[in-house]
N, C-alpha and C positions, 0 to 999 in steps of 0.2 A: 208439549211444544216448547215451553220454558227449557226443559233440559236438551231439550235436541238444540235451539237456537245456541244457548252455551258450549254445546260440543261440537257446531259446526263453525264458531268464532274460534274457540282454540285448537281448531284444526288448522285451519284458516291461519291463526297466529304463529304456531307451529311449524309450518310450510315455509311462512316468510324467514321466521328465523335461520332455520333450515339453509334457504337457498342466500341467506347475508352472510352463513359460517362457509360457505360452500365456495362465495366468490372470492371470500376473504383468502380461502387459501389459494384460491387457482390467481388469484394479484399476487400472492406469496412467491407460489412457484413461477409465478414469471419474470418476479422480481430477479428471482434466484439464480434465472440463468447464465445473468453476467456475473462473474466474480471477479472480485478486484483483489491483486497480488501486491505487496511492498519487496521491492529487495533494499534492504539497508545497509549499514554498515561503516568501517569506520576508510578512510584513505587507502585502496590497493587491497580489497577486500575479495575480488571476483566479480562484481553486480555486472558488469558489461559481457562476461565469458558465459555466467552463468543464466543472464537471461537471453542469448542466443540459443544456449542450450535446450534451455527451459521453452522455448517461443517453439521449435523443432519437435519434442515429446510431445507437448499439448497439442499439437495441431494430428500428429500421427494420432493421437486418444480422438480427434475427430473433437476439437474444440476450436472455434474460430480466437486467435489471440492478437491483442492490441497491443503495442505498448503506448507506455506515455516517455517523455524524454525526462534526462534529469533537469531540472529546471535550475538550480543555478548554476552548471555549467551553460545552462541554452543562454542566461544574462547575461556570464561573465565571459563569456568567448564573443559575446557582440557588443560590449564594450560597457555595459554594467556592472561597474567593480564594488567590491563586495567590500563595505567601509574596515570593514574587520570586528571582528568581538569584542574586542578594549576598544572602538572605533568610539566617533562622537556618538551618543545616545540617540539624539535625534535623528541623525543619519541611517545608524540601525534600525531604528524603529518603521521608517519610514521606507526601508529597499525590504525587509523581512516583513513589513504588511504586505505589500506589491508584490515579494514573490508568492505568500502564503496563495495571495488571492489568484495568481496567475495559474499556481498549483490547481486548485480548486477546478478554475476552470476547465484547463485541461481533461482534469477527471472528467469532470462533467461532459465533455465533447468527447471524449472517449468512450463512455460508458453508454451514450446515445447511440453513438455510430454502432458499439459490439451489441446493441437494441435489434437495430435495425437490419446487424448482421445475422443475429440470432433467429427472427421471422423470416430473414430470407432460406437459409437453409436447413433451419433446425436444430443446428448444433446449436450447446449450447457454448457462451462467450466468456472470455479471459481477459482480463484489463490487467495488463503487467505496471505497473509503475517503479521507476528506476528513482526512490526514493520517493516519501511522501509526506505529507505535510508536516506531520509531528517530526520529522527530522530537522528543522527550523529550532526546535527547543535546544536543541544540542549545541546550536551557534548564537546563544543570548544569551545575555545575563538571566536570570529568574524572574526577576520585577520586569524585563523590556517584552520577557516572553506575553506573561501576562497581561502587562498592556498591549500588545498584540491583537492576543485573543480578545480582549475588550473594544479595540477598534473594529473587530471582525466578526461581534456579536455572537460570540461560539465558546466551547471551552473545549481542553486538551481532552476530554473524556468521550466528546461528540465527535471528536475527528479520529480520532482511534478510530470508532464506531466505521465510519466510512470503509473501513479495508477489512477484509474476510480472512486474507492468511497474509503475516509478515516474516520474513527471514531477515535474519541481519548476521551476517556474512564477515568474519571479524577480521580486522587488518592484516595485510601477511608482515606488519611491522611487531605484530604478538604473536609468534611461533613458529615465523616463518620468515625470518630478517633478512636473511640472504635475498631474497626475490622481494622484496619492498623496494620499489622506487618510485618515481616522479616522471619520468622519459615518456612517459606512454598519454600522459593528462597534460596539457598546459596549462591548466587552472586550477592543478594540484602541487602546494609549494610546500605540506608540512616534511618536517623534518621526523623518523620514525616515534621520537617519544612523543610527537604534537600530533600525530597519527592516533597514536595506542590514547591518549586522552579524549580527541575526538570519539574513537570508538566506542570508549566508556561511555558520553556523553551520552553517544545516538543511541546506543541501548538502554540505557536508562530513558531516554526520549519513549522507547514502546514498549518499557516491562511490562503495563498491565495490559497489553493485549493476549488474550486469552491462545490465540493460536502463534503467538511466538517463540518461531524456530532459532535457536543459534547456533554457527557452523564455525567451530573454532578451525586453528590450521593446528592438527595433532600431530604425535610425533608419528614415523611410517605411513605417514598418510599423502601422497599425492595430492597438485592441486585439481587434475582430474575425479576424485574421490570426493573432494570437496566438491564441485560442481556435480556432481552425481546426486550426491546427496542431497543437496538443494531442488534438486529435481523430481526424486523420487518423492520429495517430502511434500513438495506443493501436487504435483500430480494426484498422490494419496488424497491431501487434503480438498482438492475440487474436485476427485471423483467421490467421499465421503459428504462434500455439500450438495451434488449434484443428486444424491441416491436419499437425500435426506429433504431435501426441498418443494 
């Protein structure tokens, strides 16, 4: 009796584990259907061409897609001007928490809704964001970054974390001069070499993200070929998270 009671506990025990590893994954895969996309890059890079593009493919692969806006142009076109990099310290500190956290939310309201969109029809969901939070490091000193992240109780390691595939889209002031300009942005004043530094910046902003794509402008290569590519590469990438999840 003694050994039957011990084998009908750990069966018993058994089962339960069972059915916790079981919901564990099915919370996985439902996590998994929203995926969130970064376009980055440095000034005149593609991000605006290439995520109409990119919004177009995904939705024919039968994926509901979101974007989010670039958020410091959404400030500085309403009258939040950006103190600048050499700006006063405090200043910086103080619009770059504000935008981080405006960032954040966004996501946030965005990846509910492609939730939401997801139960409705099944597909699963695509959160495009036109820049993301870790691209803030690229416009601060080191020390202001950091204090940042410390008002924001987080670190650059945990916000990477946040996005599934990033591309960063390199300036056409590196390889592609001729077509770099300013005319098309009003909220974009560098001059091509304050471009090609920027770019260094923001890539360096998301080296260690594991699915970091970069899309230089090559020689023979069209800026059509560039947006292709950009495209092909995230499609692969969220039908490879979608088959895996």
């Amino acid at each position: 009796m003694a050994a039957m009671f011990v084998a009908s506990v750990a069966m018993t025990l058994l089962r339960a584990a069972t059915k916790q590893k079981m919901a564990r994954r099915s919370k996985s895969r439902k996590e998994k259907t929203v995926i969130t996309v970064v376009l980055t890059g440095g000034p005149c890079g593609g991000k605006s061409t290439s995520l109409a593009h990119l919004s177009d493919a995904l939705t024919k692969e039968r994926y509901n897609v979101l974007t989010v806006p670039e958020v410091p142009t959404l400030l500085m076109s309403h009258g939040a001007h950006f103190p600048g990099i050499d700006g006063d310290p405090d200043q910086l500190l103080a619009y770059e928490t504000r935008l981080v956290q405006l960032q954040l939310q966004l996501e946030a309201t965005f990846t509910a809704l492609a939730a939401v969109n997801t139960a409705s029809n099944g597909w699963p969901s695509v959160v495009i964001c036109d820049r993301g939070a870790c691209d803030v490091a690229a416009y601060m000193p080191p020390q202001l970054w950091a204090a940042t992240l410390h008002r924001l109780s987080t670190t650059h390691a945990a916000l990477l974390k946040r996005y599934d595939i990033v591309c960063h889209l390199v300036t056409a002031a590196d390889g592609a001069e001729a077509f770099y300009g300013v005319e098309n942005n009003a909220t974009r004043t560098e001059t091509a070499a304050e471009a090609c530094a920027a770019d260094r910046r923001t890539r360096e902003s998301w080296r260690d993200h594991p699915t970091l794509g970069v899309f230089p402008n090559r020689t023979g290569q069209s800026f059509a070929d560039k947006v292709n590519d950009v495209t092909s590469y995230v499609v692969e990438q969220c039908q490879r998270i979608t088959r895996t999840s």
